[in-house]
N, CA and C atoms as an extended XYZ file, in Angstrom:
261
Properties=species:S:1:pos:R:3:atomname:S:1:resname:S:1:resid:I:1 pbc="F F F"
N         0.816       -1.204        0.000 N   UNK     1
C         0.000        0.000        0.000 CA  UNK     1
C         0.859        1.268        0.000 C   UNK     1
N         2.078        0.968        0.602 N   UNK     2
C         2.718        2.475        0.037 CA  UNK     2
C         2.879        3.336       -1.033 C   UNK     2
N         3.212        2.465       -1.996 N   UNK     3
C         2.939        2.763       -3.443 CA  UNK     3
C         1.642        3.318       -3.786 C   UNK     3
N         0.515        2.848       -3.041 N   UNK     4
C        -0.919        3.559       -3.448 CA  UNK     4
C        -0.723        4.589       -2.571 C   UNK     4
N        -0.088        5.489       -1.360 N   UNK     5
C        -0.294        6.306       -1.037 CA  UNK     5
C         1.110        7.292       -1.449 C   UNK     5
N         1.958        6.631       -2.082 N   UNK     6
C         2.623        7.511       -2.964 CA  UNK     6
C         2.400        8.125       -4.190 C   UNK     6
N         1.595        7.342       -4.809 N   UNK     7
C         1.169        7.555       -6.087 CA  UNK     7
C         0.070        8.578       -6.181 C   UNK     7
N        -0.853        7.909       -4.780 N   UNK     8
C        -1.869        8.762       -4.745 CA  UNK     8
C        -1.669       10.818       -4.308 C   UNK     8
N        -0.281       10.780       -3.641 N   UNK     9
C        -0.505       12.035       -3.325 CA  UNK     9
C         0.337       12.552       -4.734 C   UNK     9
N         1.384       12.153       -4.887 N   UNK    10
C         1.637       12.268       -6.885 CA  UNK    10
C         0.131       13.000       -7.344 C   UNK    10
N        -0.444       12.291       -7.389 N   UNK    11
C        -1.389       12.410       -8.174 CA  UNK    11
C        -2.392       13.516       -7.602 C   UNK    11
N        -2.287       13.529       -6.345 N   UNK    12
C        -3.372       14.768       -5.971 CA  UNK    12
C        -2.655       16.218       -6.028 C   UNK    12
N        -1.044       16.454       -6.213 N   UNK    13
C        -0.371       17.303       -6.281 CA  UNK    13
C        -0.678       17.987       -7.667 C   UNK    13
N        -1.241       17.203       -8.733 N   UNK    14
C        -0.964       17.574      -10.308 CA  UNK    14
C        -2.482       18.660       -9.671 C   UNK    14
N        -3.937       18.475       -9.030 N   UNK    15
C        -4.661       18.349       -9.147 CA  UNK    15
C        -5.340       18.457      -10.603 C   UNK    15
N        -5.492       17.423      -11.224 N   UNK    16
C        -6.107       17.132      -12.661 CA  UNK    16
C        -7.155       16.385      -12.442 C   UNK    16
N        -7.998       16.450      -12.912 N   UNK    17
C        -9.409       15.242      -13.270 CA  UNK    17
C        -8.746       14.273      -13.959 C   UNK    17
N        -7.856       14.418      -15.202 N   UNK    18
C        -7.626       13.151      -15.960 CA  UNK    18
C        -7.023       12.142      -15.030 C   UNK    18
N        -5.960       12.991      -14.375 N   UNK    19
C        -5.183       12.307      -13.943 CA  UNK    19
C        -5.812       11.501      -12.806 C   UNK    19
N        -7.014       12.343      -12.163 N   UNK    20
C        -7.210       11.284      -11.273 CA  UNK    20
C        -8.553        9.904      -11.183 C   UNK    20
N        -8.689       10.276      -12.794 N   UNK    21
C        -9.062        8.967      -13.762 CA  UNK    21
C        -8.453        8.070      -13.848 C   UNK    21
N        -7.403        8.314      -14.343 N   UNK    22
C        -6.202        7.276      -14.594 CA  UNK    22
C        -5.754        6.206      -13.240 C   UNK    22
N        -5.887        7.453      -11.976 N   UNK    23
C        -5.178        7.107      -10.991 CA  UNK    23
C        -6.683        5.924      -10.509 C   UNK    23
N        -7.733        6.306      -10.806 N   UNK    24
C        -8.971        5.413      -10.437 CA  UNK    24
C        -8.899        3.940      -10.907 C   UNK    24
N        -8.401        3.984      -12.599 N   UNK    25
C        -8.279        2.740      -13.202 CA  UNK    25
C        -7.272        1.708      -12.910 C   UNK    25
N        -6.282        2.474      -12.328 N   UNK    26
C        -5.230        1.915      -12.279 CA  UNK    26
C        -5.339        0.797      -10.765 C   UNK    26
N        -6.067        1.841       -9.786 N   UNK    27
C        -5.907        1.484       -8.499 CA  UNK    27
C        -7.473        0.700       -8.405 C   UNK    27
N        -8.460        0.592       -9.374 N   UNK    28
C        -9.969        0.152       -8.773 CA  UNK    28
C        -9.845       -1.079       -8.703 C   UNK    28
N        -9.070       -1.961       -7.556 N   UNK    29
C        -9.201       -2.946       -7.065 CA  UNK    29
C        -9.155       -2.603       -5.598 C   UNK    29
N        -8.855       -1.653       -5.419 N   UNK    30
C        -8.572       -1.109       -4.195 CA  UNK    30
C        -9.704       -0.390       -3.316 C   UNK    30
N       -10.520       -0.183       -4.239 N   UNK    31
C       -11.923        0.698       -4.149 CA  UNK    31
C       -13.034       -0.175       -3.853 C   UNK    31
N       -14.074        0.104       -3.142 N   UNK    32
C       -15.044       -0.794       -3.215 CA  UNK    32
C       -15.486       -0.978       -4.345 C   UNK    32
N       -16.295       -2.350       -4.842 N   UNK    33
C       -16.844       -2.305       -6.124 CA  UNK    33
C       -17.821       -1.232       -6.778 C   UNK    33
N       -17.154       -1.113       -8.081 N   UNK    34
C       -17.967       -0.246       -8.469 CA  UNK    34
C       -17.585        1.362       -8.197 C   UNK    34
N       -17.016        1.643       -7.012 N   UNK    35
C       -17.075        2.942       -6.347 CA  UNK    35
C       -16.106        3.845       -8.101 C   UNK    35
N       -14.881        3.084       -8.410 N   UNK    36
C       -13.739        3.535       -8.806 CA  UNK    36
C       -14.867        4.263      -10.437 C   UNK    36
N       -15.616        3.444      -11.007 N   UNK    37
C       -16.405        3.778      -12.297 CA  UNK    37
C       -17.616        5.120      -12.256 C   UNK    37
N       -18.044        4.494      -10.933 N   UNK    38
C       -18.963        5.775      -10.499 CA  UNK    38
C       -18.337        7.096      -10.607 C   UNK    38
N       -16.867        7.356       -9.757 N   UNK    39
C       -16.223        8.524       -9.799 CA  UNK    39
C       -15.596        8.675      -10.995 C   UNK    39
N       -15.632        7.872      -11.704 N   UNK    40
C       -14.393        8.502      -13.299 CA  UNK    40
C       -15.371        8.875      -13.852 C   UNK    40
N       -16.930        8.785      -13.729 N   UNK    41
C       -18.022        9.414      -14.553 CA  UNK    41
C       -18.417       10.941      -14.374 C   UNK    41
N       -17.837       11.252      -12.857 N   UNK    42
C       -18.240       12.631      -12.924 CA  UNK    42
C       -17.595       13.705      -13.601 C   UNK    42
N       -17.896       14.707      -13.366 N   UNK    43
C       -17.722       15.767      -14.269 CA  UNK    43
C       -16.139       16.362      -13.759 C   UNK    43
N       -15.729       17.159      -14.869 N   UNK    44
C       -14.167       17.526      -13.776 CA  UNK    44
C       -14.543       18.428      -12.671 C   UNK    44
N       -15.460       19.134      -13.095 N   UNK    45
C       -15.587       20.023      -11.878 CA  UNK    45
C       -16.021       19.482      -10.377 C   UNK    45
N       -16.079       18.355      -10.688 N   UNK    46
C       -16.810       17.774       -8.916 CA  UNK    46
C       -15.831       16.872       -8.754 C   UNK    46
N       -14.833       16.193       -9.839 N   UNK    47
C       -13.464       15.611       -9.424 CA  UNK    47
C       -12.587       16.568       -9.197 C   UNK    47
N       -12.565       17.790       -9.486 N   UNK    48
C       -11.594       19.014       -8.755 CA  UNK    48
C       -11.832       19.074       -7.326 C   UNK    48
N       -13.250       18.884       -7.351 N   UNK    49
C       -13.605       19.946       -6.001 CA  UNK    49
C       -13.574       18.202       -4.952 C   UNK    49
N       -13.732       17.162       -5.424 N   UNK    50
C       -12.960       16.021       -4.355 CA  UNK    50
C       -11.949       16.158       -4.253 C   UNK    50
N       -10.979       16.460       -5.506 N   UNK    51
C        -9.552       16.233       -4.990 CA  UNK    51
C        -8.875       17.270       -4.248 C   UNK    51
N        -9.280       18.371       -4.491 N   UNK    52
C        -9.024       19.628       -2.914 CA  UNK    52
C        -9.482       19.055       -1.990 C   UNK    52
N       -11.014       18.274       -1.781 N   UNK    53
C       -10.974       18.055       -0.388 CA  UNK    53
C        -9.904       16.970       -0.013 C   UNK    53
N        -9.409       15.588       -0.930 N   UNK    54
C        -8.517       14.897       -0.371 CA  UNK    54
C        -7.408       15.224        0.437 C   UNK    54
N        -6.897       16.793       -0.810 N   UNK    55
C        -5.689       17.224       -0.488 CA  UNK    55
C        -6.035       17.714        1.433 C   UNK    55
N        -6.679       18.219        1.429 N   UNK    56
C        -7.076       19.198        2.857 CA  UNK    56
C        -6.848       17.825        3.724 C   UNK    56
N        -7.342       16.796        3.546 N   UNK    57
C        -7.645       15.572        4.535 CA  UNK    57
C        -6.662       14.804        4.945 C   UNK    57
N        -5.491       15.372        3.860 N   UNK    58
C        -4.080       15.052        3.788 CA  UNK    58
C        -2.845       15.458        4.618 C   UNK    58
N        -2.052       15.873        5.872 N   UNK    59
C        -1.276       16.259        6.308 CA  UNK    59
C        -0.080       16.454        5.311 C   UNK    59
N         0.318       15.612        4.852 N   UNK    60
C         1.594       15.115        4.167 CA  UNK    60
C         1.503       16.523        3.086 C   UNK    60
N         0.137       16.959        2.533 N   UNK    61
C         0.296       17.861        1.768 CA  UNK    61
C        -0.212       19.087        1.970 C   UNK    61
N         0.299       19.038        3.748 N   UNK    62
C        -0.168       20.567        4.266 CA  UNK    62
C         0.447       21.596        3.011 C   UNK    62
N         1.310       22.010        2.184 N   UNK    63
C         2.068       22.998        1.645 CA  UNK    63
C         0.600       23.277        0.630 C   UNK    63
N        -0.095       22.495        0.182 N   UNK    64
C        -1.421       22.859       -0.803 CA  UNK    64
C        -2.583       23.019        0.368 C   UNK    64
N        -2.871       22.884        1.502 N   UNK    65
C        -3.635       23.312        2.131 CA  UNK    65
C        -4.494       24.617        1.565 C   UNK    65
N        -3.756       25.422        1.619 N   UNK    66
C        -4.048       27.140        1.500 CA  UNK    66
C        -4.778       26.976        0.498 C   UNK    66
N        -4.239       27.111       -0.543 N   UNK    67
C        -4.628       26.640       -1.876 CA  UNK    67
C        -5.941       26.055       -2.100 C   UNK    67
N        -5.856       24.586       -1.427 N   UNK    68
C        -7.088       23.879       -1.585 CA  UNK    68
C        -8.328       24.259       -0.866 C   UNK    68
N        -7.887       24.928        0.217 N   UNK    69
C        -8.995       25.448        0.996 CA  UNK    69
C        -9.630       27.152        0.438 C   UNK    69
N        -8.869       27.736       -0.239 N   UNK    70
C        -9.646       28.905       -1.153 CA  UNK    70
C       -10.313       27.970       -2.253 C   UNK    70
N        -9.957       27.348       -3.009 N   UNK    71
C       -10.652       26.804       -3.949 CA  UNK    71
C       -11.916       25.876       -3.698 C   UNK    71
N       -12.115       25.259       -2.466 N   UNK    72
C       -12.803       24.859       -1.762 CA  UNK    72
C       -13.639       26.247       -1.104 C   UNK    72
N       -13.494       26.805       -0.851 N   UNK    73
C       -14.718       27.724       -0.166 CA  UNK    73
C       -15.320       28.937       -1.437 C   UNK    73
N       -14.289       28.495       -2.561 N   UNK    74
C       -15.033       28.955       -3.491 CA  UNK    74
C       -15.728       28.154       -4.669 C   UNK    74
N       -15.783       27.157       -4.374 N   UNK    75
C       -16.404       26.231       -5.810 CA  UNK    75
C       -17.117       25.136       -4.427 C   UNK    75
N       -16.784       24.927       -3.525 N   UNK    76
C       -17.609       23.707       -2.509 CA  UNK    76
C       -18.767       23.746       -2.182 C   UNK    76
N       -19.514       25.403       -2.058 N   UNK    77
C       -20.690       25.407       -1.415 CA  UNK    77
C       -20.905       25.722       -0.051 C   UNK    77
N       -19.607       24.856        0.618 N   UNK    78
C       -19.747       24.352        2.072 CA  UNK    78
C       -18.506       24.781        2.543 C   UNK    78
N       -18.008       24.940        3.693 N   UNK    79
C       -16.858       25.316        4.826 CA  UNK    79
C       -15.896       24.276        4.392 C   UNK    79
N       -14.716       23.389        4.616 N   UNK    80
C       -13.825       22.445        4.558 CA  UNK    80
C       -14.062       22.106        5.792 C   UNK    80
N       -13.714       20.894        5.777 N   UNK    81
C       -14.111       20.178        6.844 CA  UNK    81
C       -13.311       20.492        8.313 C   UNK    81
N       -13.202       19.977        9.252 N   UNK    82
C       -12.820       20.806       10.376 CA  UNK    82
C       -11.255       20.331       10.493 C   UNK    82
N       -10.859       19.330        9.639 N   UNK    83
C        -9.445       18.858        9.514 CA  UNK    83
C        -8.689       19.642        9.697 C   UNK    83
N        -9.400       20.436        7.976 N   UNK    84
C        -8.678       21.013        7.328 CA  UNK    84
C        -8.469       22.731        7.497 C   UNK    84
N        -8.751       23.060        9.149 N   UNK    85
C        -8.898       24.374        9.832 CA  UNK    85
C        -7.636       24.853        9.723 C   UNK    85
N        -7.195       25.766        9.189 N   UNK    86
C        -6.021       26.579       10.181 CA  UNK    86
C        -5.711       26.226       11.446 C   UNK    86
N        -4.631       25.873       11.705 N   UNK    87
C        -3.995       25.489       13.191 CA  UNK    87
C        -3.131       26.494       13.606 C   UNK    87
């Protein structure tokens, strides 16, 4: 599993939709069934606005915090979750 959580923050650093298509196909054994097809169907704009929240949920990639959390309180709707508060 390291490799999936290396790859995976790789991959949440680009923040891309394609990329985190790719990163779905590659890894949907790892996913509950089904879950990995459901998410490569959505739109980029709601795979952007997951993959800011991943990033936020992420320590390892406190340095995009900032970042993800303006883009998140401007495209989310909603606050970021309480993780992902300023400390």
């Amino acid at each position: 599993m390291r490799q999936y959580a290396r790859e995976l923050q790789e991959m949440l650093r680009q923040r891309s939709p394609a990329a985190y298509r790719a990163f779905l196909v590659k890894w949907r054994d790892v996913h509950e069934r089904g879950v990995a097809e459901r998410l490569a169907k959505q739109s980029d704009s709601a795979l952007r606005l997951r993959l800011e929240r991943m990033i936020l949920d992420m320590p390892a990639l406190s340095d995009l915090h900032d970042e993800a959390r303006a883009y998140v309180a401007q495209h989310g709707g909603q606050a970021a979750t309480a993780a992902s508060e300023p400390k």
